[in-house]
MARKOLBA-661744 format. One line per 4 residues: number of its first residue (from 1); their letters; for each residue y negated, z, x negated of C-alpha. Coordinates in Angstrom, 2 decimals. Example, Ala and Ser with C-alpha at 12.3 -4.5 7.8 and 13.67 -1.06 7.14 Angstrom:
// MARKOLBA-661744
1	AS	4.50,7.80,-12.30; 1.06,7.14,-13.67;
END
This chain:
// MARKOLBA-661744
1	XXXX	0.00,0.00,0.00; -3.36,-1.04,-1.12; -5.81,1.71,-2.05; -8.71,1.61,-0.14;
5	XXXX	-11.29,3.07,-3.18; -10.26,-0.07,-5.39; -10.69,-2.53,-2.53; -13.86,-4.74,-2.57;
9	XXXX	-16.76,-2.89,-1.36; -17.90,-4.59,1.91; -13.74,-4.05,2.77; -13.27,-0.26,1.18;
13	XXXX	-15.80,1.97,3.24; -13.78,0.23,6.86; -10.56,0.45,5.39; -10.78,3.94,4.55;
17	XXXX	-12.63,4.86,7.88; -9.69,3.21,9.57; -7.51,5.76,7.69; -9.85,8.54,7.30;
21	XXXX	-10.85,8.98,11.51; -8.43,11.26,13.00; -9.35,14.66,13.55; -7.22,16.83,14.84;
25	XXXX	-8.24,19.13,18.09; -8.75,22.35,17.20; -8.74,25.74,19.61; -11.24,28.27,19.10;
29	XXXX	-10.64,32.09,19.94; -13.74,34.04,20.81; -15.86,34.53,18.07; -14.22,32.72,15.58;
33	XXXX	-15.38,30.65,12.48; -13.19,28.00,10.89; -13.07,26.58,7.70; -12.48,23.82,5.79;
37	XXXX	-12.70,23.02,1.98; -12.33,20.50,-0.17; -13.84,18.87,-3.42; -13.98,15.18,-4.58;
41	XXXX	-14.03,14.15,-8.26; -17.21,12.35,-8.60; -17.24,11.65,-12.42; -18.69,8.29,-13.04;
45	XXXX	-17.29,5.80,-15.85; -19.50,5.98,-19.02; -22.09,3.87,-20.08; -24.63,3.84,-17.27;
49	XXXX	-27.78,6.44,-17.15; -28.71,10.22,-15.91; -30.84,10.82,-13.72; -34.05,13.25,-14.16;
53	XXXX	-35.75,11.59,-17.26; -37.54,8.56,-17.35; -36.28,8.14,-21.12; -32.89,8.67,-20.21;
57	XXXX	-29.97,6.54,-22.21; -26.52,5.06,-21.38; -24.45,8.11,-21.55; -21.44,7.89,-24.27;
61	XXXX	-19.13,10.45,-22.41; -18.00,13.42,-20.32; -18.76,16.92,-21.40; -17.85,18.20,-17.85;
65	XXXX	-16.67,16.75,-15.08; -19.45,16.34,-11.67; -17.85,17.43,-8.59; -18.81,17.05,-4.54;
69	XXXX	-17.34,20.32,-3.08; -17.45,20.36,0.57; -17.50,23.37,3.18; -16.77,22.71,6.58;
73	XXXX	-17.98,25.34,9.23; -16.84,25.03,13.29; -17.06,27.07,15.96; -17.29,26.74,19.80;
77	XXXX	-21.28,26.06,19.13; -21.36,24.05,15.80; -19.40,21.85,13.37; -21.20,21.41,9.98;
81	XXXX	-20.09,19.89,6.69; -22.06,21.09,3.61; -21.26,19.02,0.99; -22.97,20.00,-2.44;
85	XXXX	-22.92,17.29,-5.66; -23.49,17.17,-8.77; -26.08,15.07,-8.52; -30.23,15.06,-9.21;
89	XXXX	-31.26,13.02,-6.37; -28.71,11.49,-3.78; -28.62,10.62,0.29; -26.65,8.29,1.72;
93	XXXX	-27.22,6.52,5.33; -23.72,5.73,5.40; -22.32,9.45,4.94; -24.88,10.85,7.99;
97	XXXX	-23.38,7.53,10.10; -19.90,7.75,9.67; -18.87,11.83,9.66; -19.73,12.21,13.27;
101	XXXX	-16.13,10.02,13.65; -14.98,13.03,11.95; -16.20,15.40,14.81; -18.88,16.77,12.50;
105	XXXX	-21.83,17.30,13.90; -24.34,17.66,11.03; -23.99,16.34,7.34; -26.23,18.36,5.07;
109	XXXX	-26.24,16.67,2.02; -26.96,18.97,-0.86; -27.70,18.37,-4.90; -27.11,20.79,-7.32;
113	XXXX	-29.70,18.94,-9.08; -27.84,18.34,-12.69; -30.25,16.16,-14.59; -27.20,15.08,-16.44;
117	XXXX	-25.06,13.59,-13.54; -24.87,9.78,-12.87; -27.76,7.77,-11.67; -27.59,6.80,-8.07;
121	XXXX	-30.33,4.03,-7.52; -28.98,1.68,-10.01; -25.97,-1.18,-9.66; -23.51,0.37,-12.17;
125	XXXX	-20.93,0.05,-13.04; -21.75,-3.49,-11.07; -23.59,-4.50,-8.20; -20.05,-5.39,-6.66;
129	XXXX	-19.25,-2.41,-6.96; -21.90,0.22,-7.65; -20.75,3.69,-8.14; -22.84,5.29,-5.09;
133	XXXX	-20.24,3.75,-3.08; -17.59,5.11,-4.30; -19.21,8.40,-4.47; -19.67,7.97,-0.59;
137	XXXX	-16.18,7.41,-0.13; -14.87,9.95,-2.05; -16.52,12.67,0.04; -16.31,11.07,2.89;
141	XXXX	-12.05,11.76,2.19; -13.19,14.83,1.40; -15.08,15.65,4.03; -11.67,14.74,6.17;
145	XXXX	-9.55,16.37,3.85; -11.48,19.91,4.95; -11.54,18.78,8.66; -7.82,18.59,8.79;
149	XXXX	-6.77,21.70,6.86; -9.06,24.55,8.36; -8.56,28.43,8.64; -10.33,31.25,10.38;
153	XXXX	-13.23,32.44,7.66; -14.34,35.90,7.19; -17.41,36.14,5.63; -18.93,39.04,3.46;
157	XXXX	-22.47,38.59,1.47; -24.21,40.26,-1.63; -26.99,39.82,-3.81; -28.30,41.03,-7.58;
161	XXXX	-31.30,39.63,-9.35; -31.76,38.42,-12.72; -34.48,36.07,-14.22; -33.10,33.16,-16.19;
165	XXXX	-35.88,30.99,-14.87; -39.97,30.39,-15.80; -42.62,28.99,-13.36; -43.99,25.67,-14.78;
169	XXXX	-47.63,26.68,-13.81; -49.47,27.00,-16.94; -53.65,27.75,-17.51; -55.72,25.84,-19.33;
173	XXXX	-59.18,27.42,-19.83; -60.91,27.83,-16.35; -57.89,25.57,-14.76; -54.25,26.45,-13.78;
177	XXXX	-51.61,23.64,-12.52; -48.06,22.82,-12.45; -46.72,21.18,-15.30; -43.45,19.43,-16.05;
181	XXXX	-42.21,22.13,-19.28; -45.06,24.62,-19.65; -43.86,24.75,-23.25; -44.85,28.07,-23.59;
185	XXXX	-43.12,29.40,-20.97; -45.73,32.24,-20.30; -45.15,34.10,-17.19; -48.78,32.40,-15.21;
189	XXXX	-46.26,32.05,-12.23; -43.48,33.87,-10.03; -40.35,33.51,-9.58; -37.36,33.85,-7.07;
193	XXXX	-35.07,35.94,-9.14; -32.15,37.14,-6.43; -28.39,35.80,-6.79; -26.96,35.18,-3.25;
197	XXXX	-23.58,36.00,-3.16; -21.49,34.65,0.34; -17.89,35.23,-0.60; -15.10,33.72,2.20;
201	XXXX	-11.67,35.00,2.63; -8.75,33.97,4.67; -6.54,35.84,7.48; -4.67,37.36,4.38;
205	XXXX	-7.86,38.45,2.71; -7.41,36.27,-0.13; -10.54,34.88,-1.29; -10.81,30.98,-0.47;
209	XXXX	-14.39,30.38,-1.28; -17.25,31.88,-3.31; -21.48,30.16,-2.50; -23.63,30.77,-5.47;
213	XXXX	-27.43,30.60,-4.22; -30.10,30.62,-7.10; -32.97,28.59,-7.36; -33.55,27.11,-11.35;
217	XXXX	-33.83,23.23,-12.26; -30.22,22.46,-14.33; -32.40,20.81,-16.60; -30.67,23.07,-19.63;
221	XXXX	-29.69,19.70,-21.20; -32.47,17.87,-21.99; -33.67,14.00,-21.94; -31.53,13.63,-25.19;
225	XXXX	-28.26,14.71,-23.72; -26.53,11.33,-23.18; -23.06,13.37,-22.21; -21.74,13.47,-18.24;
229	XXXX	-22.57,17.24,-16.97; -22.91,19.37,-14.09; -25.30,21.64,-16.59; -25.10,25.39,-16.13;
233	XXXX	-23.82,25.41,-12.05; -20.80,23.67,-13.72; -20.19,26.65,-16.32; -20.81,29.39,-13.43;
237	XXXX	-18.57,27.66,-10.87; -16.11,27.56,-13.87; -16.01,31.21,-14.57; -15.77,32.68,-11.50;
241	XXXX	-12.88,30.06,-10.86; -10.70,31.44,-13.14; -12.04,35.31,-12.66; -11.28,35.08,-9.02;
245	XXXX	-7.96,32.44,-9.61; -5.68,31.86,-6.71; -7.64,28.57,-6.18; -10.35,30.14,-4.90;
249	XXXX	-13.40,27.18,-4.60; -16.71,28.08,-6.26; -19.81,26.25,-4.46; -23.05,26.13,-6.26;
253	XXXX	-25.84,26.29,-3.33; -29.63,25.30,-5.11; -32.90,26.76,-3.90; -36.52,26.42,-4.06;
257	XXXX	-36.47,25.22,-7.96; -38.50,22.27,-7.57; -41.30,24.32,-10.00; -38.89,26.21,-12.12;
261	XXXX	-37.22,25.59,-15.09; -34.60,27.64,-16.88; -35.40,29.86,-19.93; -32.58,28.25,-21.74;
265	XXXX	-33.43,25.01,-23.00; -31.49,22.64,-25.38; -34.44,20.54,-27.20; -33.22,20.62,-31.01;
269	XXXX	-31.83,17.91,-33.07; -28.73,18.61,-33.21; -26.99,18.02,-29.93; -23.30,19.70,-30.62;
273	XXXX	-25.69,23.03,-30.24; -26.41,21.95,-26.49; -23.73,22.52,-24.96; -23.54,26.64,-26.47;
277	XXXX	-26.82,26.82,-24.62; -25.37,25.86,-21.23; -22.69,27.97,-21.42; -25.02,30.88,-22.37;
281	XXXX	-26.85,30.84,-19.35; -23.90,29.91,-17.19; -22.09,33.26,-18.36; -25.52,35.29,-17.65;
285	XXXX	-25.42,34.35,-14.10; -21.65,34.44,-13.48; -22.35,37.70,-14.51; -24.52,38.28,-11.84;
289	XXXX	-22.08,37.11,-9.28; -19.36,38.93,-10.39; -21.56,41.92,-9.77; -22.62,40.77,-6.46;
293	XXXX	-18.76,40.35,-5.75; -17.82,43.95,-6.95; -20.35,45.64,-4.51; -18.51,44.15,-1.46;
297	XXXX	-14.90,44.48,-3.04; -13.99,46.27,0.10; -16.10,45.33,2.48; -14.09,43.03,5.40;
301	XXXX	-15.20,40.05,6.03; -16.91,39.28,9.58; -15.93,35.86,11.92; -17.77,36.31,14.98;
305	XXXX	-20.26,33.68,15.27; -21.95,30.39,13.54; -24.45,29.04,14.84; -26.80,25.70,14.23;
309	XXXX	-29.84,23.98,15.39; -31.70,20.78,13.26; -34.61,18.56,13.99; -36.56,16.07,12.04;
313	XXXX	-39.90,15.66,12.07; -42.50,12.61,10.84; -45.35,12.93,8.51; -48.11,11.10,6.94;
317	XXXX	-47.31,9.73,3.16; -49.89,11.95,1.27; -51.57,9.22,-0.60; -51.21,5.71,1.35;
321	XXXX	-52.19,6.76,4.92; -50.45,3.17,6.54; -46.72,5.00,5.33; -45.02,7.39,6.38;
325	XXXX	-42.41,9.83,5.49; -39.85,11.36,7.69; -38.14,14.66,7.08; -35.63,16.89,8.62;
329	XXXX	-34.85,20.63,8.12; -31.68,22.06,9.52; -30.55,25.90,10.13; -27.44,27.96,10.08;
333	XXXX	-26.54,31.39,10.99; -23.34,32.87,10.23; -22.45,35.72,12.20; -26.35,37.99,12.05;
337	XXXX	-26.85,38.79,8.56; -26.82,35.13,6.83; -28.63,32.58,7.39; -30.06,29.22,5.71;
341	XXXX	-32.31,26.78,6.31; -32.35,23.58,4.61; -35.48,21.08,3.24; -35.58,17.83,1.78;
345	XXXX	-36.44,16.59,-1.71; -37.75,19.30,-4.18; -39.19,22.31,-2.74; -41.01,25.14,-4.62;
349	XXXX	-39.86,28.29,-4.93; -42.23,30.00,-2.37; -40.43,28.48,0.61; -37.12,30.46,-0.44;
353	XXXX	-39.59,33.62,-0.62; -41.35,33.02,3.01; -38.34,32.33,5.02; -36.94,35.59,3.30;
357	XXXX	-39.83,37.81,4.60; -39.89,35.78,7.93; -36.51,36.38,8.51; -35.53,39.24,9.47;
361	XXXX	-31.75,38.23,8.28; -30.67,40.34,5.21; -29.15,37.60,3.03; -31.54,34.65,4.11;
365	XXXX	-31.53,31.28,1.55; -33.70,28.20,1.35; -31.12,24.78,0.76; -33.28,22.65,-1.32;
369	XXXX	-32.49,19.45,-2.29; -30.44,18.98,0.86; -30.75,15.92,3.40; -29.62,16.24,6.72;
373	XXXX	-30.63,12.56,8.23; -30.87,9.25,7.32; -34.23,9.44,5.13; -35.97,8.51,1.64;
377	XXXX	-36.18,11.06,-0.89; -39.57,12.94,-0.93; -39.37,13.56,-3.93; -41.51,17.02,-4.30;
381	XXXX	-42.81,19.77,-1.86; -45.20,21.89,-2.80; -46.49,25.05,-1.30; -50.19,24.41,-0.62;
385	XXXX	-51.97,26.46,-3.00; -50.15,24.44,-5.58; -50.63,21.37,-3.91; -54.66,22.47,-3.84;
389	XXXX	-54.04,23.22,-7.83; -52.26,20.03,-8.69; -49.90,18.60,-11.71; -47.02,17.38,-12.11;
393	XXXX	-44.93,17.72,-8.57; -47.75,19.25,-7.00; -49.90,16.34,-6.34; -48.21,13.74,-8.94;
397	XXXX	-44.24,13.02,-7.64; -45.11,14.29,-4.26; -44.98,11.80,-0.96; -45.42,14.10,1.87;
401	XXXX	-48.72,14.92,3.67; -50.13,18.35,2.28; -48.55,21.10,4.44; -45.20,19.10,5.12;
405	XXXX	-43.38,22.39,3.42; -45.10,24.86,5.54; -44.14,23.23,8.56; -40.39,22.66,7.73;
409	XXXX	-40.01,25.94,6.84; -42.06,26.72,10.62; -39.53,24.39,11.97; -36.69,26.34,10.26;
413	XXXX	-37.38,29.74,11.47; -38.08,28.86,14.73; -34.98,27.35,15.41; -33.27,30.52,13.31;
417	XXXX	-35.53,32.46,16.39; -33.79,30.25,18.87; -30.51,30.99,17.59; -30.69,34.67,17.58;
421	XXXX	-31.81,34.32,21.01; -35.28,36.02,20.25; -37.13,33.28,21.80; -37.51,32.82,25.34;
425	XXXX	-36.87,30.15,27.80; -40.16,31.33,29.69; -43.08,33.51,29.62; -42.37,37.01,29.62;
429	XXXX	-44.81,39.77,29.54; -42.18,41.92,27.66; -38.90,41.53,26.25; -37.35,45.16,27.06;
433	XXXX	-35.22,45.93,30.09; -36.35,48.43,33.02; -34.54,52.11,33.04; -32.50,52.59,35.74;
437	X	-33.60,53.97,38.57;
END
């Protein structure tokens, strides 16, 4: 039988669909979340470029493999497939299309944001056959692959802190703007320091899955690194792997990093001492989450609700008012104490920060880099005070009207209000119930 990944392209993405589209019905007991995981191989051939610098070279080979990792989520109210790559910048029309065959309501596609995965734009390894595609159809199997093997998930969440990250805001006399490496890396600028911990465990107890949310550009390889690499998400994913064993999946979830960079930066001359580098910082946060793991060690899981709501929304294209630029933001709440939120393109770190104070859910995380519709990259979102300051990603890179953040993130938390049933249907004068008479 033919394979349906080495078939020509315009025949490979129906041939697989034609394999790939049955999805088994599924019955749901009261207040029950299922689960489905997978991963994909998505490790390019070698020779065509990275993505991230505009000097970027043919790479020469594979440090590291780049994975898709996919997490299914269902319950009576919701099917979602989170599928995070290790990719910088990657959406696909095709994916959002196509997994609704699957039963899934919502595709949000997520990017670790390696700097040192494979270039998406570009027709390699041929324009026949360009490697996007097969990308797409490898997590599209995926994606089916979790569908049809599911489980009821109990989930348990925990968080630590620890700054491996520096603000690219830097001051220059009377001025202060974002930059692409503040060199210096002086502290002008916060940060979002906490590691979110979500660990999921079967009927048995046995750990199945572990999400890693921090927010922190993977940009620990620099514009010289010409190797394949999922950068330092690839070296905590690794660890707590084989810590946890048992084939227990590690997904790495980015945040808000879209204005910080990582304190660990490989920028000598000799490039056999990058790699040390990444695994440095890699170790330092799988620290972190092992820490996060062993203060709910024995703390039972929860399945008792998930929950999801999306919209998207259009905007003005900040600089050529006859385009425009269309966005979506997406939320999920799993049972009452987590919750995300997803944006587009590359946020700053503030959104993570707001929808944490707006909340009101304990372990609350911003999904950057995450698409969940059929749109163009927006490349950066600033907050608007740094949009009002400027530089690089906060007015240069940037597509979206001024503000576009702010109301993605109002988007967001409404609909997390909606879901947690905190918002009425109609006008109320108050919200408590009468005593008894």
């Amino acid at each position: 039988m033919m394979n349906p990944f080495t078939m020509q392209p315009k025949w490979a993405f129906t041939a697989c669909l034609a394999v790939l589209f049955f999805a088994p019905m599924v019955a749901f007991g009261q207040g029950q979340i299922r689960v489905g995981l997978a991963q994909a191989d998505i490790t390019p051939p070698i020779g065509g470029k990275t993505t991230g610098y505009s000097s970027a070279k043919p790479t020469d080979g594979i440090h590291d493999p780049v994975t898709a990792r996919v997490v299914v989520l269902q319950s009576e109210e919701a099917c979602v497939a989170i599928v995070s790559c290790d990719l910088c910048i990657y959406n696909s029309p095709a994916l959002h299309d196509q997994v609704k065959q699957l039963g899934v309501d919502r595709l949000l596609l997520h990017n670790t944001h390696t700097h040192a995965g494979p270039k998406m734009d570009e027709d390699f390894p041929s324009a026949e056959n360009p490697w996007r595609q097969t990308v797409d159809q490898r997590i599209l199997s995926a994606i089916q692959e979790a569908k049809n093997d599911m489980f009821q998930g109990y989930f348990a969440a925990s968080e630590t802190q620890i700054q491996l990250g520096y603000n690219r805001l830097i001051q220059r006399g009377d001025y202060a703007l974002t930059y692409f490496e503040n060199p210096e890396r002086i502290p002008y600028g916060q940060v979002d320091p906490t590691v979110g911990v979500i660990r999921i465990t079967d009927d048995a107890g046995k750990a199945r899955a572990v999400l890693v949310h921090y927010a922190c550009h993977p940009v620990v390889l620099g514009p010289r690194n010409i190797k394949i690499s999922a950068d330092y998400p690839g070296v905590v994913r690794r660890i707590i792997e084989e810590r946890i064993g048992d084939d227990c999946m590690c997904v790495f979830l980015q945040g808000g990093a879209g204005d910080i960079n990582p304190l660990f930066l490989a920028r000598g001359e000799d490039r056999s001492l990058d790699f040390p580098v990444v695994e440095r910082m890699g170790e330092m946060l799988a620290a972190e989450v092992s820490r996060a793991l062993a203060l709910i060690e024995d703390q039972p899981g929860r399945s008792e609700r998930f929950a999801a709501a999306s919209s998207e929304t259009s905007f003005t294209h900040r600089f050529e008012e006859s385009a425009g630029v269309r966005l979506g933001v997406s939320t999920l709440l799993i049972n009452d104490d987590i919750a995300f939120i997803s944006m587009p393109g590359e946020p700053f770190h503030k959104f993570g920060l707001d929808i944490r104070q707006l909340s009101g859910v304990p372990n609350m995380y911003l999904l950057g880099y995450c698409c969940n519709g059929n749109y163009e990259w927006p490349s950066y979102l600033p907050d608007l005070a740094s949009a009002a300051r400027g530089g690089y990603g906060a007015s240069e890179n940037t597509k979206a009207e001024v503000g576009a953040g702010e109301r993605l993130i109002t988007d967001g938390i409404v609909q997390l209000y909606k879901l947690q049933g905190r918002l009425k249907s109609e006008p109320m004068r108050d919200t408590f119930e009468e005593p008894p008479k």
